[in-house]
BAMI-9433 format. One record per residue (C-alpha): residue number from 1; x, y, z. Coordinates in nm, 3 decimals. Layout:
! residues N
+-----+---------+---------+---------+
|  nr |       u |       v |       w |
+-----+---------+---------+---------+
| NUM |       X |       Y |       Z |
...
+-----+---------+---------+---------+
//
This chain:
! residues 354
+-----+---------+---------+---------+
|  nr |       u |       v |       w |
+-----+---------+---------+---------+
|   1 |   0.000 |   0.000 |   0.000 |
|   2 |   0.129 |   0.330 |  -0.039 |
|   3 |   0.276 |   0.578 |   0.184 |
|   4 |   0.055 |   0.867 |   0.089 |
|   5 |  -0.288 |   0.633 |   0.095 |
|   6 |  -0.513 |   0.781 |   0.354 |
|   7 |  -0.699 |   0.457 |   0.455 |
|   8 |  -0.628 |   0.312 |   0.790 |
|   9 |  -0.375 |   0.018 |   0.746 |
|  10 |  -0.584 |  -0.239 |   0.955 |
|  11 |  -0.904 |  -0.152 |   0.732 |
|  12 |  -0.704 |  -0.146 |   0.364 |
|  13 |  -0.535 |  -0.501 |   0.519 |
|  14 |  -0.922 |  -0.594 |   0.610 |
|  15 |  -1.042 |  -0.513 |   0.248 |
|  16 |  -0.739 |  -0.650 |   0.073 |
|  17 |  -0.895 |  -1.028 |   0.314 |
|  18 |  -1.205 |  -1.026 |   0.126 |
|  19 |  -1.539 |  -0.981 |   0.314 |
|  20 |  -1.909 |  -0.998 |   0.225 |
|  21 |  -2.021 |  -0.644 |   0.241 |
|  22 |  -2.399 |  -0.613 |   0.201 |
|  23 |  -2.548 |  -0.329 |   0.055 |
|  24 |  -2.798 |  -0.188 |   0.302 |
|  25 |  -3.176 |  -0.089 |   0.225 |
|  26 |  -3.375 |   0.138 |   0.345 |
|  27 |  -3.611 |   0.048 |   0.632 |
|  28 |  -3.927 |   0.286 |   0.559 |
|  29 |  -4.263 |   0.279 |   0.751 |
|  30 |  -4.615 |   0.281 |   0.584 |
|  31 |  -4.638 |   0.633 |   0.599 |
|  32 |  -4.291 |   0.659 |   0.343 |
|  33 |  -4.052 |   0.756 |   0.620 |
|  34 |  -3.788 |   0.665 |   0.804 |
|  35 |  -3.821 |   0.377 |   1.069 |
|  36 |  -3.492 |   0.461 |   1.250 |
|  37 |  -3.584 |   0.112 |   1.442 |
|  38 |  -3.602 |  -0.119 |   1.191 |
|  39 |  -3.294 |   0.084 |   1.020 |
|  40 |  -3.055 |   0.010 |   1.279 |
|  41 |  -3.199 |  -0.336 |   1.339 |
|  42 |  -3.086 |  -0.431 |   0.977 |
|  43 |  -2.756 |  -0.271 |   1.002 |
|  44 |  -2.715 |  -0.471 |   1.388 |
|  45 |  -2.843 |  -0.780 |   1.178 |
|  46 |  -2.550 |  -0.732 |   0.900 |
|  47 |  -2.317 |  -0.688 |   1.185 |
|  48 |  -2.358 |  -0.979 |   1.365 |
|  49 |  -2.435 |  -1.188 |   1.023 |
|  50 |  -2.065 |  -1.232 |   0.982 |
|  51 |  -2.008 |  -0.940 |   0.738 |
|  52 |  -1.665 |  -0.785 |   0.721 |
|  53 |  -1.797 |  -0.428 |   0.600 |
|  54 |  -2.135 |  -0.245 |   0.522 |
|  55 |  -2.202 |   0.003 |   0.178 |
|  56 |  -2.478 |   0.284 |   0.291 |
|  57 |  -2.623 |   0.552 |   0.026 |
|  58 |  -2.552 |   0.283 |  -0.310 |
|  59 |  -2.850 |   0.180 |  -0.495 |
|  60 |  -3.024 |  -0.074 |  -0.300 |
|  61 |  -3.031 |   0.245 |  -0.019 |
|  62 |  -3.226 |   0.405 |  -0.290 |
|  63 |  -3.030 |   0.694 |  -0.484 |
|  64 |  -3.371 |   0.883 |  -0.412 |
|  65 |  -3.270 |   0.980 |  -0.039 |
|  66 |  -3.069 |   1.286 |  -0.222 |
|  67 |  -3.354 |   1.464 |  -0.347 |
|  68 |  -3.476 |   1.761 |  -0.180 |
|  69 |  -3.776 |   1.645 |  -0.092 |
|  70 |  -3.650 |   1.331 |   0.116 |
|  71 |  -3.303 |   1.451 |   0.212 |
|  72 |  -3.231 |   1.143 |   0.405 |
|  73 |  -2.852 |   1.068 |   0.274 |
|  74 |  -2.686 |   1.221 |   0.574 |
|  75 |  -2.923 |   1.101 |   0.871 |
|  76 |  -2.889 |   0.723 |   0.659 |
|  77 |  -2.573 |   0.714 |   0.714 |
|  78 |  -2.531 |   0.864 |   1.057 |
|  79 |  -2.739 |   0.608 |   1.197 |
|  80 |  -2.526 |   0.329 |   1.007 |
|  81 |  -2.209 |   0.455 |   1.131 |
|  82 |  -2.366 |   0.478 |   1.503 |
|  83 |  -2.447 |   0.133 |   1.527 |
|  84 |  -2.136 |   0.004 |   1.324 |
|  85 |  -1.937 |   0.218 |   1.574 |
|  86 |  -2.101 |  -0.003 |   1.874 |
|  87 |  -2.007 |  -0.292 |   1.783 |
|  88 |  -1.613 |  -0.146 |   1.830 |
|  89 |  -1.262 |  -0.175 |   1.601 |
|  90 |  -1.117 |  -0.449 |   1.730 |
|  91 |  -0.960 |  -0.696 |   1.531 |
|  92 |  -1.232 |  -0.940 |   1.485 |
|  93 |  -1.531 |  -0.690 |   1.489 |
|  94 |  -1.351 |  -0.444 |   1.204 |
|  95 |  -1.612 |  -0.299 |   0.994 |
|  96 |  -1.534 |  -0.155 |   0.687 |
|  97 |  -1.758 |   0.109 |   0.605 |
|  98 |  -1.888 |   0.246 |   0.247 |
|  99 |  -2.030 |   0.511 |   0.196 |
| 100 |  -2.229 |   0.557 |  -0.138 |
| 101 |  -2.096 |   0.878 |  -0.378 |
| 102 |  -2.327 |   0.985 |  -0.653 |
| 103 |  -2.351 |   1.286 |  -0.905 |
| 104 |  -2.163 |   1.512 |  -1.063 |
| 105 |  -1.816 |   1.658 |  -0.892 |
| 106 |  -1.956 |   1.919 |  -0.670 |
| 107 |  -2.210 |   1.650 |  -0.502 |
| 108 |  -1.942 |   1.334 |  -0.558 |
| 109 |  -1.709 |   1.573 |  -0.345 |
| 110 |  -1.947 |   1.687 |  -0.104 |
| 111 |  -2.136 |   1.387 |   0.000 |
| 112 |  -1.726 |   1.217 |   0.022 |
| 113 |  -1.665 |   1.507 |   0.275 |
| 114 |  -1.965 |   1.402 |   0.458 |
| 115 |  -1.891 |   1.046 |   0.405 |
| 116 |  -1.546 |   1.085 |   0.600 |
| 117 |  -1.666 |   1.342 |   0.834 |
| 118 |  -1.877 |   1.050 |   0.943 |
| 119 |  -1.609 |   0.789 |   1.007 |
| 120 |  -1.654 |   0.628 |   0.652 |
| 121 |  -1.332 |   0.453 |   0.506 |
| 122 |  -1.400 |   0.457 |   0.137 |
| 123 |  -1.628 |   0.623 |  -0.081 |
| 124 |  -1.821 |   0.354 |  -0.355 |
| 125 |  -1.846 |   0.620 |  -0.632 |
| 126 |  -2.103 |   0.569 |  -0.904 |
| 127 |  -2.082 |   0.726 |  -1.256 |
| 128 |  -2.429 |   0.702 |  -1.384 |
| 129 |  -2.472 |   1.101 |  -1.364 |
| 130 |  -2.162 |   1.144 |  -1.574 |
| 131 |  -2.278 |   0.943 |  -1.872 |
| 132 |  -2.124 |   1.042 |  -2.199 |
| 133 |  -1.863 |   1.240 |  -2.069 |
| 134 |  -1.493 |   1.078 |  -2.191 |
| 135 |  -1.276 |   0.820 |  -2.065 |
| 136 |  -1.026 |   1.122 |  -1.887 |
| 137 |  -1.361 |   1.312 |  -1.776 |
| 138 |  -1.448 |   1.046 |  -1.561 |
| 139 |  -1.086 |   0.948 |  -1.439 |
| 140 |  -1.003 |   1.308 |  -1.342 |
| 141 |  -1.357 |   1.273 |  -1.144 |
| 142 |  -1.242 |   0.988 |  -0.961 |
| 143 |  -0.915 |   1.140 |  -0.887 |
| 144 |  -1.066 |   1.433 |  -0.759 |
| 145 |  -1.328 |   1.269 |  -0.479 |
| 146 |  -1.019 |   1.041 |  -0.406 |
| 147 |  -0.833 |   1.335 |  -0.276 |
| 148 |  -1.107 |   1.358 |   0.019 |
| 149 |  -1.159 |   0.964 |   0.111 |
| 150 |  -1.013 |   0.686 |  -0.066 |
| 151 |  -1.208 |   0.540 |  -0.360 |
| 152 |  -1.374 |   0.244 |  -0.470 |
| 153 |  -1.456 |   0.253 |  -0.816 |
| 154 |  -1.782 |   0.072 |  -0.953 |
| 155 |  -1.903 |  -0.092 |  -1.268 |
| 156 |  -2.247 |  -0.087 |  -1.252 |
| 157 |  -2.465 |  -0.262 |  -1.534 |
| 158 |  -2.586 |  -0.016 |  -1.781 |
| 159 |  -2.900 |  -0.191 |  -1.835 |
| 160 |  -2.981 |   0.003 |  -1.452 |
| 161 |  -2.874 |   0.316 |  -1.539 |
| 162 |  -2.494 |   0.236 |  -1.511 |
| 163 |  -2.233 |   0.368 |  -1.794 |
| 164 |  -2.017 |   0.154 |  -1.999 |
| 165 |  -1.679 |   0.117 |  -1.910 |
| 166 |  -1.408 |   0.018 |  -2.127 |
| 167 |  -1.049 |  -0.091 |  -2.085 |
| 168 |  -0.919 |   0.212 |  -2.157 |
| 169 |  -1.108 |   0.413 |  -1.878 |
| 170 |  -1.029 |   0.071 |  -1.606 |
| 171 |  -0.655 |   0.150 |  -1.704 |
| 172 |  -0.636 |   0.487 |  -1.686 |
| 173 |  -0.854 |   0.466 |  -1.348 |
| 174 |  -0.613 |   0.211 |  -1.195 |
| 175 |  -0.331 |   0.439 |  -1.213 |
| 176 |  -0.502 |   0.649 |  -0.948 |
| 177 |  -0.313 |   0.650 |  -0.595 |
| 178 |  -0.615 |   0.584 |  -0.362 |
| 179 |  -0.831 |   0.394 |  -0.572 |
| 180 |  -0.802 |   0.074 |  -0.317 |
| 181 |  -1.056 |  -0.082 |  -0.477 |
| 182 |  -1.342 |  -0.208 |  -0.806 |
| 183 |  -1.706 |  -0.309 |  -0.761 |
| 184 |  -1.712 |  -0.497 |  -1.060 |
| 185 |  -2.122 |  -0.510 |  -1.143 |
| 186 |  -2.163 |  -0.532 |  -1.517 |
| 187 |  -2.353 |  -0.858 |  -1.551 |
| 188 |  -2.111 |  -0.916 |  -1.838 |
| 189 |  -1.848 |  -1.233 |  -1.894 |
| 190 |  -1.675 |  -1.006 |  -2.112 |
| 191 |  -1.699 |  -0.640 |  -1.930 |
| 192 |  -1.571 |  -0.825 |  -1.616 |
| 193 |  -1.264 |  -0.968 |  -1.760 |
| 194 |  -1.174 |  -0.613 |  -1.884 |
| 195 |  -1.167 |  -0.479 |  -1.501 |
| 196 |  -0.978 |  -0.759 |  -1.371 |
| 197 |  -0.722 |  -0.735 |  -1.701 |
| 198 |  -0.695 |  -0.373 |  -1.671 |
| 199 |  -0.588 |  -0.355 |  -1.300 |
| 200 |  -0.326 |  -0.674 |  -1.410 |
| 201 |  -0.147 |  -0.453 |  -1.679 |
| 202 |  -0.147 |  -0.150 |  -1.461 |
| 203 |   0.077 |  -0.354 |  -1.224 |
| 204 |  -0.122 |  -0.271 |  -0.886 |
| 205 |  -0.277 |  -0.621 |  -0.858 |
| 206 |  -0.207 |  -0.659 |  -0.546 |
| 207 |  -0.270 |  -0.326 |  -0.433 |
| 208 |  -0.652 |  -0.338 |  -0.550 |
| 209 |  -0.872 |  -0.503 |  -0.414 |
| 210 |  -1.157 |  -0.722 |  -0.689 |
| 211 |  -1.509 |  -0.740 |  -0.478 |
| 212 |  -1.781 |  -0.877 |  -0.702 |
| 213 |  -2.108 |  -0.701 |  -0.791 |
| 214 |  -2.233 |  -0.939 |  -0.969 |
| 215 |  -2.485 |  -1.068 |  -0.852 |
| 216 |  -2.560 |  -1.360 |  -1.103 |
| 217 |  -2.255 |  -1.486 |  -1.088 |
| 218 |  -2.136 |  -1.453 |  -0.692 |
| 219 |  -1.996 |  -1.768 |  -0.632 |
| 220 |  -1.819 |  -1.896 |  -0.893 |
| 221 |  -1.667 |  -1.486 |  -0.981 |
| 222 |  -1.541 |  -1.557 |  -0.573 |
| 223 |  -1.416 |  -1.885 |  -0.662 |
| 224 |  -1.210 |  -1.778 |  -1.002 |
| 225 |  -0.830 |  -1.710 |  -1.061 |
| 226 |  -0.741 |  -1.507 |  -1.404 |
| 227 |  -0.404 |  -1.589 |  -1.553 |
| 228 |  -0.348 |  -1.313 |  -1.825 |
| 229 |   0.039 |  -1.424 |  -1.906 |
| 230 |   0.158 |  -1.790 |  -1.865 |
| 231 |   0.428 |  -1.695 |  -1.597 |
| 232 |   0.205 |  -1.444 |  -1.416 |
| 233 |   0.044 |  -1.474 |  -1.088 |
| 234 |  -0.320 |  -1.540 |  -1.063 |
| 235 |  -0.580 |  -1.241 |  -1.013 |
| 236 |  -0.846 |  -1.265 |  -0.769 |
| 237 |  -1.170 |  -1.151 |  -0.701 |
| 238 |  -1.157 |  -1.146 |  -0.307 |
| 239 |  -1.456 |  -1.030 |  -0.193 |
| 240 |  -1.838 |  -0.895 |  -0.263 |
| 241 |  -2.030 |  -0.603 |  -0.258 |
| 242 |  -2.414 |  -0.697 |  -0.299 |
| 243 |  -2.744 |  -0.644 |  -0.359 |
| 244 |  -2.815 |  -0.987 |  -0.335 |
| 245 |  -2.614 |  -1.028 |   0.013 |
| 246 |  -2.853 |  -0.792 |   0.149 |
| 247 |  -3.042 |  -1.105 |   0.206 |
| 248 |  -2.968 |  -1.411 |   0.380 |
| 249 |  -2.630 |  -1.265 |   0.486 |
| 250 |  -2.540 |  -1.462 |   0.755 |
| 251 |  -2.523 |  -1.767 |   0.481 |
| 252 |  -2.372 |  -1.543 |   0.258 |
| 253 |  -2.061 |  -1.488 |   0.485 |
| 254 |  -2.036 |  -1.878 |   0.543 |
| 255 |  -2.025 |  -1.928 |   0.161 |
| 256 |  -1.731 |  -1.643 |   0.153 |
| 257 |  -1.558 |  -1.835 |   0.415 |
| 258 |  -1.600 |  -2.155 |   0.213 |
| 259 |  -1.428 |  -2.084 |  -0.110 |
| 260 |  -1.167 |  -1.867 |   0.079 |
| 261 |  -1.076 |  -2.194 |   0.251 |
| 262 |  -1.020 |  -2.382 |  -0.101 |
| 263 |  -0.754 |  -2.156 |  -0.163 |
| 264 |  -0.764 |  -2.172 |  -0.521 |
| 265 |  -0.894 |  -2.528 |  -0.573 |
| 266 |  -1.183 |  -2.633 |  -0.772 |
| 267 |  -1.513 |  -2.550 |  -0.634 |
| 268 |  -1.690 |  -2.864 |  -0.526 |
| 269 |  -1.960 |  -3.039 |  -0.718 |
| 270 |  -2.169 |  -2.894 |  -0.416 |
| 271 |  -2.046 |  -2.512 |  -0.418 |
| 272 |  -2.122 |  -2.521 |  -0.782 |
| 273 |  -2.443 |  -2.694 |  -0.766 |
| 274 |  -2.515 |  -2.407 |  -0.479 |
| 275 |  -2.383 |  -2.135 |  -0.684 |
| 276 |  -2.626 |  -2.198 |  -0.965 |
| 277 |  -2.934 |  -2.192 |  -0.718 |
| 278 |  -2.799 |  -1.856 |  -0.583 |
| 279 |  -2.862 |  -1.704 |  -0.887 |
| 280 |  -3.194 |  -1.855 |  -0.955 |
| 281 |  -3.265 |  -1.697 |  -0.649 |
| 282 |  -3.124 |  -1.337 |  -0.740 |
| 283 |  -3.328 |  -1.395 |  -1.051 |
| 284 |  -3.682 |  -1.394 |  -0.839 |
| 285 |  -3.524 |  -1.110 |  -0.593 |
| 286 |  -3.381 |  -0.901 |  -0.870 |
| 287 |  -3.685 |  -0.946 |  -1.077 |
| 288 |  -3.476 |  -0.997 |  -1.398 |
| 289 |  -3.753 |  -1.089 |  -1.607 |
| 290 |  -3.850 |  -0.739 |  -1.619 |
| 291 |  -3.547 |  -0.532 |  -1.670 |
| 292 |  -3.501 |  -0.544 |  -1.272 |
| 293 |  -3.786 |  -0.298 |  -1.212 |
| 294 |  -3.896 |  -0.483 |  -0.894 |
| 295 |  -3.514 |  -0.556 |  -0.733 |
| 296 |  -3.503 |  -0.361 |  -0.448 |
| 297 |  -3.868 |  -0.423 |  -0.381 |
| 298 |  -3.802 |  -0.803 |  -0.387 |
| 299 |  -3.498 |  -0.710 |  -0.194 |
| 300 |  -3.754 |  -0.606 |   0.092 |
| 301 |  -4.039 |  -0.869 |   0.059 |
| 302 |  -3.703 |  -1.133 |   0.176 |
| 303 |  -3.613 |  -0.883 |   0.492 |
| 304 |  -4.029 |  -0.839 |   0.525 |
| 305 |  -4.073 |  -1.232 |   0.556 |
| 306 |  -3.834 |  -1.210 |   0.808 |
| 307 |  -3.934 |  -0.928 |   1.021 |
| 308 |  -3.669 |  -0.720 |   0.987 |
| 309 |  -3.880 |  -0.470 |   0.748 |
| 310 |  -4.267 |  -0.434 |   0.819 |
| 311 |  -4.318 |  -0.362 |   0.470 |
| 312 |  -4.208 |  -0.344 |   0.083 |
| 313 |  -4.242 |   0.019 |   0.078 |
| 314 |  -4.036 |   0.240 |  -0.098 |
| 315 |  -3.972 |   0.606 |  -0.179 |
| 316 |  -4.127 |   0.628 |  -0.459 |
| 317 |  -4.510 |   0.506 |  -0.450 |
| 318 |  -4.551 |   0.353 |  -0.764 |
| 319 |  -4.200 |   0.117 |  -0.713 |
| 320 |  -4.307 |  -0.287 |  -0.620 |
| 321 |  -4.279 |  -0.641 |  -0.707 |
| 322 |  -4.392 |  -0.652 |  -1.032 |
| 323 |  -4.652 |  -0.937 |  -1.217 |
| 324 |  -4.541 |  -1.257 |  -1.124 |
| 325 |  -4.270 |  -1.213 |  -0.896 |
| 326 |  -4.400 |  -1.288 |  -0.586 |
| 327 |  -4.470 |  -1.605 |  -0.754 |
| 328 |  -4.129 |  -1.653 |  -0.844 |
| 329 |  -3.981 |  -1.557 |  -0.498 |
| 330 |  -4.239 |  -1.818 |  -0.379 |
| 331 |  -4.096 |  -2.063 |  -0.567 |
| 332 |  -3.716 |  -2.013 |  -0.518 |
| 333 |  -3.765 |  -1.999 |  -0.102 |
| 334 |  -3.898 |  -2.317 |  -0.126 |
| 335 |  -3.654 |  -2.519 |  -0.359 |
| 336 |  -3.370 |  -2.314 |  -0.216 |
| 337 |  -3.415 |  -2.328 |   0.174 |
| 338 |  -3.041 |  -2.423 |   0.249 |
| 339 |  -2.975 |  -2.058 |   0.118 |
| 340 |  -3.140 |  -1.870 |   0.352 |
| 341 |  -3.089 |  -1.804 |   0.699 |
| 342 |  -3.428 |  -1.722 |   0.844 |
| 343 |  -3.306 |  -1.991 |   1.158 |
| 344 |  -3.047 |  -1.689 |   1.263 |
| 345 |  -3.309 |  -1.399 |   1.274 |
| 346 |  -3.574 |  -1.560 |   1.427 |
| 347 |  -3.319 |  -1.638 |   1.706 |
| 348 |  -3.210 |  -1.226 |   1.700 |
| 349 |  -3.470 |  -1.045 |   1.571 |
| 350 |  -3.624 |  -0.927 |   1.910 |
| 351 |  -3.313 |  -0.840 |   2.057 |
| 352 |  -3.227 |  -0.602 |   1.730 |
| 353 |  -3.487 |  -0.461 |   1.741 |
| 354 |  -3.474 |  -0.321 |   2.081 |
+-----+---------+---------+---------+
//
């Protein structure tokens, strides 16, 4: 790591591990406001799940607590960082916090100030507000919120509102000092591969950490080495960042700890045969079948079933599962139950919630 990177050593060191780092929602009551209880439940919930860090403000937050008429970015992630912070820094309880960074430089900057102010450790920046600006306009963006709290750069699928992000830009972006990390969520065998091969040729492979986004394809992206030269060292993905490990986390983090114990070997026939039902599931939860409209919604009717969220609601009204989901997530608890981890929260749920 360098000597100039701003990140606290035991953190980067933490990252660099590989944890499951859930995205957190948004815990809203029936009235369309905050529910500070059921908030801090689900962050206590991720906590003691056997997560290794927690991203507040990305997508699955909603990118709707910015506007105006919500403003509930800064409170979100006060009350995150509160009940992250309670569970102490020691060595086995080391959170890594994310904070979500959206819009264009003057907001990217300012909610990064806020971020850190906060006791945030990295800033997850998305670049869906600077679509079809160039390849250097977006790097020089990057560079610029790195200067207040150290970056992690994201690839989110264009087909939500993402941009497309080539080689060139994943080259050029590498080459940025506190850029400690890539969210790699494009859905895409091909887009993926140009991350991971970029950060190889800019040398820093082992100074950048890989976390998979992608969510239809967790375990076997987790399980993967990527040789891009006969006598070079093998790349790694080392972690995740999810949607999808919003949900059933505490299994999530066992299935981490699983494949980091093969250290490189073959995934079982079992892992695999798992890792294909994981993304059936995601495919009911993210509502694929209709462009994702209903993710974050089906995102909330797992957490609902659970009683960590009373409801499905959202900011805005019209957002829910959509035809024939519920069906689907119907179907997918039931083949699936070894995925989730409804045993756990039953056991917790009261005392979370307190």
């Amino acid at each position: 790591m360098s000597s100039s990177m701003t990140l606290q050593r035991a953190v980067y060191d933490r990252l660099m591990e590989g944890v499951a780092i859930p995205a957190h929602p948004l815990a809203l009551n029936c009235s369309r406001k905050l529910d500070e209880r059921r908030q801090v439940a689900l962050t206590r919930y991720y906590c003691e799940s056997g997560a290794g860090g927690i991203a507040v403000g990305v997508h699955t937050t909603q990118f709707e607590i910015r506007e105006p008429q919500f403003d509930l970015y800064q409170p979100v992630l006060e009350l995150a960082a509160e009940a992250m912070n309670a569970y102490g820094e020691g060595d086995t309880k080391l959170f890594v916090k994310v904070g979500g960074i959206a819009g264009r430089t003057a907001q990217a900057v300012a909610e990064a100030e806020l971020a850190a102010g906060l006791g945030y450790h990295m800033g997850l920046v998305s670049l869906a507000a600077m679509k079809g600006e160039s390849n250097d306009k977006l790097v020089d963006h990057l560079r610029v919120v790195s200067e207040v709290i150290p970056v992690i750069g994201f690839y989110l699928q264009p087909s939500v509102g993402g941009v497309r992000l080539d080689y060139a830009f994943w080259r050029k972006a590498a080459e940025i000092e506190n850029l400690v990390g890539i969210k790699m969520a494009p859905f895409n065998r091909y887009e993926t591969l140009n991350v991971i091969r970029a950060v190889f040729d800019s040398g820093r492979g082992k100074e950048i950490a890989l976390y998979t986004g992608n969510d239809d394809n967790i375990l076997v992206d987790l399980a993967s080495r990527f040789r891009f030269a006969e006598d070079a060292a093998p790349m790694q993905i080392r972690g995740g960042l999810l949607g999808q490990w919003a949900v059933w986390t505490h299994q999530a983090a066992k299935d981490l700890e699983s494949i980091k114990a093969l250290k490189g070997e073959t995934l079982s026939g079992a892992l695999l045969t798992r890792a294909h039902q994981l993304t059936d599931a995601n495919a009911a939860i993210f509502d694929v079948a209709n462009g994702f409209a209903g993710c974050i919604p089906g995102i909330h009717e797992i957490l609902r079933r659970q009683g960590l969220l009373e409801g499905r609601w959202t900011l805005n009204p019209e957002e829910d599962l959509s035809p024939g989901q519920m069906e689907e997530i119907d179907r997918i608890c039931k083949s699936y139950p070894g995925l989730n981890d409804d045993y756990f929260v039953k056991e917790n749920l009261d005392r979370w919630l307190c």
